[in-house]
C-alpha positions in Angstrom: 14.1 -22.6 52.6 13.6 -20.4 49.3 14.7 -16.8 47.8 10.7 -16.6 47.4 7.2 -17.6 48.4 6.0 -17.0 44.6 8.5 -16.7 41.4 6.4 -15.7 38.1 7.9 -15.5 34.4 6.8 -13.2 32.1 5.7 -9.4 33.3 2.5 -9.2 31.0 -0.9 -8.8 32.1 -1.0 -12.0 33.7 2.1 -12.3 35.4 1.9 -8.8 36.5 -1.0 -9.6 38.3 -0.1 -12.6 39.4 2.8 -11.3 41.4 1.1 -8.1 42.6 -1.3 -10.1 44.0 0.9 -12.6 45.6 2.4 -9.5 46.7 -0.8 -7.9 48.5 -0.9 -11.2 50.6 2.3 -10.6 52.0 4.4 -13.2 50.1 7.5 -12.6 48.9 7.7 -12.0 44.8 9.9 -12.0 42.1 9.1 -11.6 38.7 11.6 -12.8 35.7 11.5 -10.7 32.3 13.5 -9.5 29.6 15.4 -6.0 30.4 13.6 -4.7 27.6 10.7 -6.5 27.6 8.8 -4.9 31.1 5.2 -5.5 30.3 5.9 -8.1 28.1 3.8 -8.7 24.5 0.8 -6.8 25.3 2.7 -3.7 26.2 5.4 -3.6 24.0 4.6 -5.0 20.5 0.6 -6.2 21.3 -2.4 -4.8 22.6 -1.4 -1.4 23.8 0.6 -0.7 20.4 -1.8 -1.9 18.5 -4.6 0.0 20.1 -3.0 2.9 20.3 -2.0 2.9 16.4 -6.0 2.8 15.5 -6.5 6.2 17.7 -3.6 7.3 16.1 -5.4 6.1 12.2 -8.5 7.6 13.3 -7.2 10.9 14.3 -5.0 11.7 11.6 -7.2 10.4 8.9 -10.2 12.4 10.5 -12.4 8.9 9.2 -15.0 9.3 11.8 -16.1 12.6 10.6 -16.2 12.1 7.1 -19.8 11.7 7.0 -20.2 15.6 8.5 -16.9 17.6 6.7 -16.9 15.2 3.4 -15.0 12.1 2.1 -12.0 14.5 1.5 -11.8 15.3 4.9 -8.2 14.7 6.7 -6.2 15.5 9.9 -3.1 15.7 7.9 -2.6 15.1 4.5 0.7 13.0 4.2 0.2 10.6 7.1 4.5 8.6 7.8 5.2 6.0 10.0 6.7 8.4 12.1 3.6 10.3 12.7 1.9 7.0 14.1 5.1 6.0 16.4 5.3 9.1 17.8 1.8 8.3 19.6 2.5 4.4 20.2 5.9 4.8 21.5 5.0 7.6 24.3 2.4 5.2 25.3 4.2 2.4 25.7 6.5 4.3 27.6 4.3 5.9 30.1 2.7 2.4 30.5 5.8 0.7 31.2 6.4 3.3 34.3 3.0 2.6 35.5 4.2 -1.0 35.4 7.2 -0.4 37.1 5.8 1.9 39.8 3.4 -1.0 40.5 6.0 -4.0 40.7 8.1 -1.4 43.5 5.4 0.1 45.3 4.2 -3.4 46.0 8.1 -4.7 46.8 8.3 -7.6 43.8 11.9 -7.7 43.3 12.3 -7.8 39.3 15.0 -10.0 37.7 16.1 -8.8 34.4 17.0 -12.1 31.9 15.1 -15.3 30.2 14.4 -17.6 32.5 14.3 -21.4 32.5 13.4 -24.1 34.9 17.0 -26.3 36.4 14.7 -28.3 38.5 10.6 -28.0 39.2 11.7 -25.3 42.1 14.6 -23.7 40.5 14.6 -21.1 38.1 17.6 -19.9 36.1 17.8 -16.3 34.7 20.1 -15.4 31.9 20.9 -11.8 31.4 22.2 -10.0 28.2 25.5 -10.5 28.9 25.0 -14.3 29.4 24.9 -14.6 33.0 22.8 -17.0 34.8 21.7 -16.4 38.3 19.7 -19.6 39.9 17.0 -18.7 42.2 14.4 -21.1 44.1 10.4 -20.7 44.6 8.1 -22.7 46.7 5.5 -21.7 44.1 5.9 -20.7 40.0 3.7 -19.0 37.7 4.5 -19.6 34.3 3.0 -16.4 32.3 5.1 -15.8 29.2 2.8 -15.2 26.4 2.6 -16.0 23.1 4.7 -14.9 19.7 3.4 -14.8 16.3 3.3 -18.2 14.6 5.4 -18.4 11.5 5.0 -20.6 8.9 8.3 -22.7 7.5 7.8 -22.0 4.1 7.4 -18.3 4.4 10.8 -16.2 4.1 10.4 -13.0 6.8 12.1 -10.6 6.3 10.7 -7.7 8.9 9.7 -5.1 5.9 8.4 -6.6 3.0 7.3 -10.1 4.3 6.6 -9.9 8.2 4.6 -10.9 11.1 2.1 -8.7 13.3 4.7 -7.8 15.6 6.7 -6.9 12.6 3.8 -4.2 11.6 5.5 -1.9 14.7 9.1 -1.4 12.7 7.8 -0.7 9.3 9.6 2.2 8.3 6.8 3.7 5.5 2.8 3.0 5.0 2.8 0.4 2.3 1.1 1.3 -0.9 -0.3 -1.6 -1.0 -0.7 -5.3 1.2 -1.6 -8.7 1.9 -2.8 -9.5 5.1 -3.0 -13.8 5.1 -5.3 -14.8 7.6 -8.8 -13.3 8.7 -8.9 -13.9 12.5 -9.0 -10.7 15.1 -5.4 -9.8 14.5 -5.3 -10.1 10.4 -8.6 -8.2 10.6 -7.9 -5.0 12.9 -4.2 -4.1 11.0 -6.4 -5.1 7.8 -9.1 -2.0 8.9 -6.5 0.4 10.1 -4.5 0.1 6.9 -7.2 0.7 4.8 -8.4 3.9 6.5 -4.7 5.1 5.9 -5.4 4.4 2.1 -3.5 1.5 1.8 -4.9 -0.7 -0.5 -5.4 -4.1 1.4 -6.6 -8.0 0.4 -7.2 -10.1 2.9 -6.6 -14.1 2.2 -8.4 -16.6 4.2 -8.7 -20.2 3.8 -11.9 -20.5 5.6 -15.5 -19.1 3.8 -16.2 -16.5 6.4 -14.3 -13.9 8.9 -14.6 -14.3 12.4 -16.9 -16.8 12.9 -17.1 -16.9 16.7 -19.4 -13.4 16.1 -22.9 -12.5 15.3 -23.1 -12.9 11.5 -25.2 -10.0 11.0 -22.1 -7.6 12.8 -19.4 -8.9 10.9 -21.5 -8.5 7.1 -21.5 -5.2 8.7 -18.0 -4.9 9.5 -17.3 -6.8 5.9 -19.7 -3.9 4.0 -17.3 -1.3 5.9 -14.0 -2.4 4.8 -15.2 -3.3 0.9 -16.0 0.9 1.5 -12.6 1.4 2.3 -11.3 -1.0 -1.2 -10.5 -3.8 1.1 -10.6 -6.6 -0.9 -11.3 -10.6 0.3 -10.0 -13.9 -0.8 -12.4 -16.4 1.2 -11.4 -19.8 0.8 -8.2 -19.2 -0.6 -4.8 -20.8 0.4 -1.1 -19.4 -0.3 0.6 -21.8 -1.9 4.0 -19.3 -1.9 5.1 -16.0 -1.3 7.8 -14.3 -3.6 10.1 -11.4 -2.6 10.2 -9.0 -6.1 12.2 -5.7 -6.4 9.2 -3.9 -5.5 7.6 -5.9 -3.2 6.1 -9.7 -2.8 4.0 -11.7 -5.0 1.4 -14.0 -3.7 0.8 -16.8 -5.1 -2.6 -18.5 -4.4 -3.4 -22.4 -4.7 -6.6 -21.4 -6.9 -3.9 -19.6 -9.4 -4.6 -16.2 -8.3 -1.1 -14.0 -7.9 -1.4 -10.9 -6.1 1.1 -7.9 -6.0 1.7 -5.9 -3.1 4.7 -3.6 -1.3 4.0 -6.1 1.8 2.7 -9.3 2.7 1.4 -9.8 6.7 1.0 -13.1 7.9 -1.1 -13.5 10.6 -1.6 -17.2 11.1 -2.4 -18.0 14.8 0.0 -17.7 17.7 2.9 -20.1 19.3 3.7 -20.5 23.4 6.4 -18.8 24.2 7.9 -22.3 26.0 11.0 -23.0 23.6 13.5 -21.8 25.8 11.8 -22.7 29.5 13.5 -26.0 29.8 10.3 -27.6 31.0 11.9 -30.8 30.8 13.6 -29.9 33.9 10.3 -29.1 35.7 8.8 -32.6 34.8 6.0 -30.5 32.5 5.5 -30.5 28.6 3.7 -28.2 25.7 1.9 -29.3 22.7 2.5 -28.6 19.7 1.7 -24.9 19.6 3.5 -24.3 22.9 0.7 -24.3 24.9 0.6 -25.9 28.7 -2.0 -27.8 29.7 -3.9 -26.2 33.4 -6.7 -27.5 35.9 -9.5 -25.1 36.8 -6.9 -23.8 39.1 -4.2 -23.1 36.3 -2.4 -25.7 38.3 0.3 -27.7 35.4 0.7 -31.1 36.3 2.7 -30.3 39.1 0.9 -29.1 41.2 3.0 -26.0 42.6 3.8 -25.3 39.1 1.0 -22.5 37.4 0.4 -21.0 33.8 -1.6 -18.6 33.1 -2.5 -16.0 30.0 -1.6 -16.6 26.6 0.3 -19.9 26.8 -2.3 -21.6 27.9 -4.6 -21.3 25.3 -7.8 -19.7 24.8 -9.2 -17.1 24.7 -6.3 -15.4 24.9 -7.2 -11.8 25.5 -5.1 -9.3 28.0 -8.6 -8.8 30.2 -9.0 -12.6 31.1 -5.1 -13.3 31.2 -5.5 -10.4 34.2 -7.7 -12.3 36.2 -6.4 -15.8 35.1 -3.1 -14.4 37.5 -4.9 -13.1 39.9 -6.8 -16.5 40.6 -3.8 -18.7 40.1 -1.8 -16.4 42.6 -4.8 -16.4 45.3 -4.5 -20.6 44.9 -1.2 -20.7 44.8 -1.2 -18.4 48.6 -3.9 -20.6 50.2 -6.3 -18.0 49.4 -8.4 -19.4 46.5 -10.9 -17.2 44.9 -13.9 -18.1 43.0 -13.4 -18.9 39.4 -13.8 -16.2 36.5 -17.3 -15.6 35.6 -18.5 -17.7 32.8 -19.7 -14.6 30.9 -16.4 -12.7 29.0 -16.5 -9.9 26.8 -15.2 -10.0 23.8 -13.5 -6.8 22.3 -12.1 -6.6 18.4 -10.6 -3.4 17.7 -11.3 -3.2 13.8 -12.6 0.3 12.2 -15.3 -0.1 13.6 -15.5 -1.6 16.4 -17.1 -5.0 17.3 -18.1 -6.3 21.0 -20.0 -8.9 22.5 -20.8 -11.1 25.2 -22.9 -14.0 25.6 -24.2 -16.1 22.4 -24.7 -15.9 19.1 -28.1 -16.0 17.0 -27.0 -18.8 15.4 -25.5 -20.9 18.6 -28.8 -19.8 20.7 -30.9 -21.6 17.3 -28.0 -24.3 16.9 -28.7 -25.3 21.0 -33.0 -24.6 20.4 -33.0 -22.0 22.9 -36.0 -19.2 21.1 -34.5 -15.7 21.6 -36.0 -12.7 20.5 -34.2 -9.5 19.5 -34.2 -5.9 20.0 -31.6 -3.8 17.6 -31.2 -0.1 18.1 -29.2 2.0 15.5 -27.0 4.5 15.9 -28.7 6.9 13.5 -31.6 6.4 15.5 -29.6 8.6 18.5 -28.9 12.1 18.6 -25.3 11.0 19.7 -25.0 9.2 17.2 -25.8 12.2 15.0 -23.5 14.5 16.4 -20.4 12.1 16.3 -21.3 11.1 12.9 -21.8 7.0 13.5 -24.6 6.4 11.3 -24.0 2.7 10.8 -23.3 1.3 14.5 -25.8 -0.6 16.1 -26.8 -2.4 19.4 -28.2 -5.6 19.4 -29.9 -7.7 22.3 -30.8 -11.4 22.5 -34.0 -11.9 24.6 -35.9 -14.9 26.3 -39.1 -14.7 25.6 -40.3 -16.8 28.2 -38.0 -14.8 31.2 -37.1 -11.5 29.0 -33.5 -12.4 30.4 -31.2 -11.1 28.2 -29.0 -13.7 26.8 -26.3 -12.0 25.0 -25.1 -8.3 23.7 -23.6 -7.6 20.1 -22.8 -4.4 19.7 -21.3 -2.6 16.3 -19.4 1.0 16.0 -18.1 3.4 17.8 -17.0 3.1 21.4 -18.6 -0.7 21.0 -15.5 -2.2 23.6 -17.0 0.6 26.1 -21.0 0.7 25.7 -20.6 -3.4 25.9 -19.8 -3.6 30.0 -23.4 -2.0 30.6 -25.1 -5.3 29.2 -22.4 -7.5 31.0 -23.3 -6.3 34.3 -27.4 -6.3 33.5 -26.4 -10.0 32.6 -24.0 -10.6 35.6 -26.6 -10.1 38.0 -29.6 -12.3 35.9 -31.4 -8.7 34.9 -34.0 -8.9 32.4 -35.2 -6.3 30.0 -37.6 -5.1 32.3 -34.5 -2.9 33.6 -33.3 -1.3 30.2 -37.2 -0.3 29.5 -37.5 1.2 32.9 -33.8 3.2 33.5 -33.4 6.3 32.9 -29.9 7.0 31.0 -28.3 10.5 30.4 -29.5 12.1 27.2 -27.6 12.5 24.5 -25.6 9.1 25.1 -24.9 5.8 23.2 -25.8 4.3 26.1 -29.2 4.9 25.4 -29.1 2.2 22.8 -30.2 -0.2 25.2 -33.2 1.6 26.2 -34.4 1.4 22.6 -32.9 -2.0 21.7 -35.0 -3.1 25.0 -38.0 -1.3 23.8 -37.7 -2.8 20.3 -37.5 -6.7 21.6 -40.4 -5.5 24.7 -42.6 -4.6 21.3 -42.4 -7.9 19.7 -42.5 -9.9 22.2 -45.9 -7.9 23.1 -47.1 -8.8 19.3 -46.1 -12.6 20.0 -48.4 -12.8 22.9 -51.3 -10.8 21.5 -51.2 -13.5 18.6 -51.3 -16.7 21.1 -54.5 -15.1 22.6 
């Protein structure tokens, strides 16, 4: 009765794993995406690219080994654009064959266009040469991201007033910039910038950065970037933004005007749901594009799914991977068990920030007493002879269980070292564990040893007091 069992648009992380695992259980799958857009956001202008440019800063600059060689310590001296696309765009590609290779070996026929709904089980696809081709589903996963949000007063122009995507296609390092807005986005481009000796200023209308993480981490991360002349505008608003012969002037609420070769806006994100028709499928977004999902990532029609990005938070490439894998498991008759309440969190700044689990101040704010352990970096001999003196491991302890309750970890290889504590976690471990393993020597890991033999020692002072 239809051209296929399960029709997903959008080829990012979670459509791609939506239909390759449709796919495993023997349905048959198509995916919808652009011709140039395999991978979608997170390949092509997101995640990967935006990872891939910090390895690229952190090479060439030589920044992590400036504490050992000296502050005048580089890779290369004269650092281009072209030097930093080189890396991004060879890893793009090669991740866009792996994409490919995936979506064959598997047998998910790809059709190459923008597709929108005709009727709740019919999909049209457009190609570039304005051709539509209508195909029919039993089942549809809607999984096409998110673009950059732009603000209607604010005249982009894709070099010297642009949007994060737009940070890909700069043809020269700016002398100078604006980043508006302080969220994860604002704040990684802000850091990798900076270590390229641009001088940055961050504007943000709230009073803080990155609020959702431990305090403590991000005055680190904050002390960092002021090292690197990064300057911050909390609890500032743009009022305008004016194009000049040599760059952009902006223009603050409070008075302030501030100069720079380019201004970066990075003010949230909007579902990419314009152009889906969803009229036609009986469904609706809110304001921001976003599509409303049960538990199941069911829409309101119930063989309808979303997953990813346009659905909301939290909005990262890891859970939008599972999000497809459970919607197409549901949507097959095969339901899986939800995702596990516990998520990392990774922010790719210089340095790097991680975490799972609670905060200090949401474990005070809910009365739950906690008890920490911290281990430095400086404290390790790998942290000596990779030249992190600053990064730092923090755990969050019951002191009634010694459970550990959440993992905050600051510096290098932080996204890595994080997934140790999230499986001590997953499982209900306790300190006990950290204390008594034995981890390989010289090793960051090895942070949890001492930041589990730091919160073990007070919580062995608490009790000798209540004697």
């Amino acid at each position: 009765m239809w051209d296929f069992d399960v029709l997903v648009l959008g080829s990012g992380p979670g459509g791609q794993k939506a239909a390759i695992a449709a796919a495993k259980l023997e349905r048959r799958v198509a995916l919808v995406e652009r011709r140039n857009m395999l991978g979608g956001v997170c390949i092509n202008t997101g995640t990967i690219p935006s990872k891939t440019l910090r390895e690229a800063v952190l090479h060439l600059t030589g920044l992590n080994q400036r504490g050992m060689y000296g502050q005048s310590y580089r890779v290369k001296d004269e650092i281009t654009a072209a030097d930093l696309g080189i890396r991004t765009q060879h890893v793009i590609g090669r991740e866009i064959d792996v994409i490919r290779s995936q979506l064959s070996r598997n047998h998910v026929a790809t059709l190459n266009g923008h597709g929108h709904f005709v009727d709740p089980h019919t999909v049209g696809v457009v190609d570039e040469h304005g051709h539509e081709t209508k195909v029919t589903a039993d089942k549809i996963v809607i999984a096409t991201g998110t673009r950059p949000a732009r603000p209607d007063t604010v005249e982009f122009d894709g070099h010297t007033i642009i949007d994060s995507d737009g940070i890909l296609q700069l043809q020269d390092i700016p002398d100078s910039m604006v980043v508006v807005g302080a969220g994860v986005i604002g704040i990684e481009y802000a850091s990798m910038f900076a270590a390229l000796g641009t001088k940055v200023t961050v504007v943000e209308r709230r009073d803080r950065m990155l609020d959702f993480c431990d305090l403590e981490i991000v005055e680190a991360l904050k002390y960092h970037l002021r090292d690197l002349a990064v300057t911050f505008r909390f609890g500032e608003t743009v009022a305008a933004v004016e194009r000049r012969p040599r760059g952009a002037l902006t223009v603050l609420e409070s008075g302030k005007r501030i100069p720079a070769e380019t201004v970066m806006y990075s003010a949230g994100r909007h579902g990419m749901t314009d152009e889906l028709a969803l009229e036609a499928a009986e469904l609706a977004a809110d304001a921001r594009g976003r599509i409303q999902v049960d538990e199941h990532y069911r829409t309101a029609v119930p063989h309808i799914y979303a997953v990813g990005d346009v659905i909301g938070f939290p909005s990262l490439a890891a859970t939008s991977m599972e999000q497809g894998r459970i919607a197409a498991h549901h949507a097959c008759g095969e339901p899986l068990r939800g995702i596990h309440h516990l998520q990392p969190i990774g922010i790719y700044t210089i340095p790097e920030i991680s975490f799972i689990g609670p905060t200090e101040d949401e474990l005070t704010a809910s009365h739950v007493p906690f008890e920490v352990g911290i281990s430095r970096y400086r404290e390790l001999a790998r942290g000596q002879i990779i030249g992190d003196t600053y990064g730092m491991l923090k755990l969050l302890v019951s002191p009634d269980t010694r459970a550990l309750l959440g993992v905050h970890v600051f510096g290098t290889g932080a996204t890595e070292l994080l997934h140790i504590g999230q499986a001590v976690m997953g499982c209900g471990g306790t300190i006990d564990y950290l204390v008594d393993a034995v981890f390989n020597y010289p090793t960051l890991a090895e942070s949890y040893k001492v930041a589990a033999l730091d919160a073990m020692n007070k919580l062995r002072r608490v009790a000798r007091f209540e004697l």
